[in-house]
N, C-alpha and C positions, 0 to 999 in steps of 0.2 A: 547414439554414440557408442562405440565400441573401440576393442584395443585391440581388433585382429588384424590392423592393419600396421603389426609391429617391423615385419618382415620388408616391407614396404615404403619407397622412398615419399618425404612430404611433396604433395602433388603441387605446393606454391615454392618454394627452395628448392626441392630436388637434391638439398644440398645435407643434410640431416634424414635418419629416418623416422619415419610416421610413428608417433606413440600412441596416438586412438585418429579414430573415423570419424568426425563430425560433415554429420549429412552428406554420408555417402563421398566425404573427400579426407582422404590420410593427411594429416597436419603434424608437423614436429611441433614440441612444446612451445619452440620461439614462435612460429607462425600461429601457432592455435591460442598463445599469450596478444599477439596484436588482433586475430581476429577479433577478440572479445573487447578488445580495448576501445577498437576501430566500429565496431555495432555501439556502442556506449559515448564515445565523444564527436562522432557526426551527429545523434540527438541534442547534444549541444552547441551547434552550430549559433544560436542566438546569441550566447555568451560568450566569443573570442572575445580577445582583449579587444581588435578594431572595432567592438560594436560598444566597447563601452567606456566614455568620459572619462579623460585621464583627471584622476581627484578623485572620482567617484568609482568606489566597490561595489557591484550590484550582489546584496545577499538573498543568499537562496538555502532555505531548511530544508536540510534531510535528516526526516525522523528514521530512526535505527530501531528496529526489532531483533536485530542480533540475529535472524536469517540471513540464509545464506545472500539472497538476493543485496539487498540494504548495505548488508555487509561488503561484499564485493562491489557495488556502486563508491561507497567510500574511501575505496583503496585505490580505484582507477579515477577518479575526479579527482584526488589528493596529490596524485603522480601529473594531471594534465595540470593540475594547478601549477604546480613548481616548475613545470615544462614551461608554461607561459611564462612565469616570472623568470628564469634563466632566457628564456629566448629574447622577451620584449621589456622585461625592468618592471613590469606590473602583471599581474593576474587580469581576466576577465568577469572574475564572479569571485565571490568568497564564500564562504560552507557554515555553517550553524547548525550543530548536532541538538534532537533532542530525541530520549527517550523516554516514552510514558509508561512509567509501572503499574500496574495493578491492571493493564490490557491483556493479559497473556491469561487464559484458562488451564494452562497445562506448564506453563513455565513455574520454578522454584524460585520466592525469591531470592534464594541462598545464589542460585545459579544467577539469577537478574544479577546481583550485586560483585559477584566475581566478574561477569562481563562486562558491567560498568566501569570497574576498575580498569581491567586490559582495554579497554578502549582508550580511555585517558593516557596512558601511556602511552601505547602504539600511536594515534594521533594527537598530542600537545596543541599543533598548530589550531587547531580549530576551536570554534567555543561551543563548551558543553553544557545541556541544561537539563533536567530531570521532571519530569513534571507527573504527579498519580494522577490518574483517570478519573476522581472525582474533581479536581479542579475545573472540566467542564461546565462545572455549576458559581466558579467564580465572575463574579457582574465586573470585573474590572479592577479591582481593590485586593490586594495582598489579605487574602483568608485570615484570621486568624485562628486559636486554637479551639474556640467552640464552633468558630462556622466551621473550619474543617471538618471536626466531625458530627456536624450537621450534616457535609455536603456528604460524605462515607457514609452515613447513615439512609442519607434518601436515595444514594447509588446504591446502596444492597436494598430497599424497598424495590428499587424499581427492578433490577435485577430479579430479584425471588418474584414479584410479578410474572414472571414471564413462563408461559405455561410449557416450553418443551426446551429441551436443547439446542435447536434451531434460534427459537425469539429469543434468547440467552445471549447468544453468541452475535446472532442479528445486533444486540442492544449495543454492545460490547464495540462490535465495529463502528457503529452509527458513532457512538460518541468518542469513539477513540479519532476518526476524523474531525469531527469538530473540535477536539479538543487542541491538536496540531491545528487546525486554520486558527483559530483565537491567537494563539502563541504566533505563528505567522507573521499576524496581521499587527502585534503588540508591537514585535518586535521589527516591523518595516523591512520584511522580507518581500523581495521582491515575487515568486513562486517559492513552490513547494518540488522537488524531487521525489517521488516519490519512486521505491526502488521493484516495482512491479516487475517482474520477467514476464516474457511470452507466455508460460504455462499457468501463472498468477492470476491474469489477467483473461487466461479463456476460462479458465475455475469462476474470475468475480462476475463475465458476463451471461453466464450459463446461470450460478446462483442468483445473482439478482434478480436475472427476469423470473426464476420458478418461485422468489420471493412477491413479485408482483410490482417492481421496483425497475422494471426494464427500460421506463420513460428517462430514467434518469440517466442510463449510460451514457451519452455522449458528452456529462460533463464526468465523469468520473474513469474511462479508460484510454479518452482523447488526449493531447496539448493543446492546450490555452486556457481560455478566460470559463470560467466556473460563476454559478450563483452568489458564491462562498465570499467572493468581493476581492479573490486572488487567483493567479494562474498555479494550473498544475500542469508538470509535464515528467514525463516516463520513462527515460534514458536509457532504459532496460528491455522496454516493449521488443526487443529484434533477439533476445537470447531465451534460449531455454532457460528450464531451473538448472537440466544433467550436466547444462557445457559449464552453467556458473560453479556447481559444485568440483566440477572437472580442474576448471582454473581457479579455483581457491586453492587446490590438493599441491597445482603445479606450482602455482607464482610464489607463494609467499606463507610461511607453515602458523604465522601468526595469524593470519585470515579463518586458518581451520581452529587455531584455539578463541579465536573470536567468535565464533558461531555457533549457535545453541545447536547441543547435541540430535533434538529433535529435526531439524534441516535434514541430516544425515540418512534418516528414517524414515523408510515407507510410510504411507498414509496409510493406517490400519484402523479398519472398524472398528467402536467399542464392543463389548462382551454384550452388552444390553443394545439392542437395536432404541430403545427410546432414548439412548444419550449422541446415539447418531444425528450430526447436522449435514443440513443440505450442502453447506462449505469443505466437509468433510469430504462426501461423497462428490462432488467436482475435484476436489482435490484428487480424492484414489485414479476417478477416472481419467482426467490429462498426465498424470502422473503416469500412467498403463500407458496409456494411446502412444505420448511422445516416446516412449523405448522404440519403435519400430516403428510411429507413421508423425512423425513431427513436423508435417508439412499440413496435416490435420488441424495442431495447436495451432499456427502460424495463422492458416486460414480464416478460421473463428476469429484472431485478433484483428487480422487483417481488413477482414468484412467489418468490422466494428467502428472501422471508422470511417466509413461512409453514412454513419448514424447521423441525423442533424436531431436537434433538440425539434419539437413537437409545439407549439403553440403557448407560451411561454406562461404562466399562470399568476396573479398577482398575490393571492395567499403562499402560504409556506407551511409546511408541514412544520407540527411541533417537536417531530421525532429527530428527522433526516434535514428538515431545514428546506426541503429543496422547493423551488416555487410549483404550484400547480395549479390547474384550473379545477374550475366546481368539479368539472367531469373527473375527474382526478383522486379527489378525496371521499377517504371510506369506500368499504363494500359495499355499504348499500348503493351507491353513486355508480359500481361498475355491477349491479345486479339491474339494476336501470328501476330500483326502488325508494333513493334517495328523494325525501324531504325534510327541508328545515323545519315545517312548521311540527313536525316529529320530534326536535333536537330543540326547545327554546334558548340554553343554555350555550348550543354551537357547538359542543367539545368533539360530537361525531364527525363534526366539519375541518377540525382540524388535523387530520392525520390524514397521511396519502394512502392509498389502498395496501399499499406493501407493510407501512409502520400500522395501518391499523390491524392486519395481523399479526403481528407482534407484541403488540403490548395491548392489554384490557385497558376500555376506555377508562375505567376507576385508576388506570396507574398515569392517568396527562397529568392532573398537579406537580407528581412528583419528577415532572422533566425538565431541565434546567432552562432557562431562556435566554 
């Protein structure tokens, strides 16, 4: 996406000139504000109002990271929302924000707490919930103040467990999902939103598999029905990050103070190559590619979903959750030296090959269930 195409009338109006070039076509801001709007509410085609029960709201959680992606998902869903309620007297879905603190390795939470504020304001209409990342470790029952920091306690165990920057950040994600499906699931959410873009999304498919975690893609970058005993779907999967950042700048200037300054910023290696992650380095590179071959990003996601799940496993990993077969779990099992009668205990048994890189087997007790 570029702005050289100022000079230049929008190639869909005609009627306006072009303020940037997306993919190779000059858009004036009105048109380059419906195209993004138009890639984001055709994914929602499930949820017009005709498909759903007058009486009944079908709710659907979008957790908010305060990226730019999540961010912009909330601002165009909140507009189709009132669209539907001004055209047909009812909405087709209803919205449930949550955000979980203590996910974010690079975020302040000084900054967390300023944008939890502007969010409240800017959206009133929806309901907001906050939830920290050791709550993954709650059984169902409101914590109280020793179990909580019980559950903080065995979340930095498990955490400092983790031998590189990579299995850190690995942990971080694993339970940052689960902790959103739990909430989900509490709260009779019908799916999950999740605000992946195009470029997010060839980053998560590239990392995962060089994590060893690749079986698992077709429930985590597809739409529909997941292990997790909920649907997730991706409303975002048809945009880039550059056009989202593009149209945050354009539409609306509280979007840009909503979004953590980090969005803004090139993906830059650390000083130290060992606090480099494999998320990272997918990140810098779709991030590079889509400046000039964004048909590249597209591809990767594209192809992805012609993934079917694999042969469905009756165990479940203790890390990621996800079902697998004997073939599945631990290195040893994919060095094709896997035996129980090695493990009397099982615990090698239960991790999938991707989490048992990531955390030593001495760190399974302290993983929540």
């Amino acid at each position: 996406m570029t702005t050289n195409g100022l000079s230049r009338p929008c190639k869909r109006c005609n009627a306006h000139e072009a303020a940037l070039v997306v993919r190779n076509e000059p858009l004036c801001r009105s048109c380059f504000t419906i195209y993004i709007n138009t890639k984001i509410i055709k994914r929602m085609e499930a949820f017009r109002t005709r498909n759903s029960a007058e009486g009944h709201r079908r709710k659907l959680l979008l957790p908010i990271s305060f990226g730019v992606s999540s961010t912009c998902l909330l601002d165009v869903l909140s507009r189709h929302i009132k669209q539907q309620q001004d055209r047909n007297g009812r909405p087709g879905y209803s919205l449930i924000l949550l955000h979980v603190t203590g996910a974010s390795l690079s975020t302040s939470a000084g900054e967390e707490d300023k944008n939890i504020e502007k969010l409240k304001e800017a959206y009133p209409q929806h309901p907001y919930f906050e939830l920290d990342l050791s709550s993954v470790y709650d059984s169902g029952r409101s914590l109280d103040q020793g179990s909580q920091e019980e559950a903080a306690f065995k979340l930095q165990r498990l955490l400092d467990s983790a031998s590189s920057a990579t299995s850190r950040s690995d942990i971080v994600s694993v339970l940052l999902t689960r902790a959103i499906v739990k909430f989900a699931i509490a709260h009779e959410c019908e799916g999950i939103l999740w605000g992946d873009s195009t470029t997010k999304l060839a980053e998560k498919i590239l990392a995962e598999s060089a994590k060893g975690r690749g079986f698992s893609l077709p429930w985590q970058v597809t739409d529909g029905e997941t292990p997790y005993g909920i649907n997730f779907y991706f409303p975002v999967r048809e945009v880039l990050k550059k056009e989202l950042l593009d149209f945050a700048k354009m539409t609306d200037s509280r979007l840009v103070d909503l979004i953590s300054d980090e969005a803004f910023t090139p993906a830059q290696a650390p000083v130290s190559s060992k606090n480099t992650t494999i998320d990272l380095l997918m990140k810098q590179y779709f991030e590079s590619v889509e400046e000039s071959y964004p048909s590249i990003v597209s591809n990767v996601v594209r192809t992805s979903t012609k993934l079917q799940p694999s042969v469905v496993g009756l165990r479940r990993c203790k890390l990621c959750t996800h079902p697998v077969t004997k073939e599945q779990l631990g290195i040893e099992s994919w060095e094709g030296t896997q035996d129980s009668e090695k493990d009397p205990s099982g615990d090698k048994l239960e991790l999938c090959y991707g989490c048992s890189r990531t955390i030593p087997e001495s760190a399974i007790p302290l993983l929540p269930r």
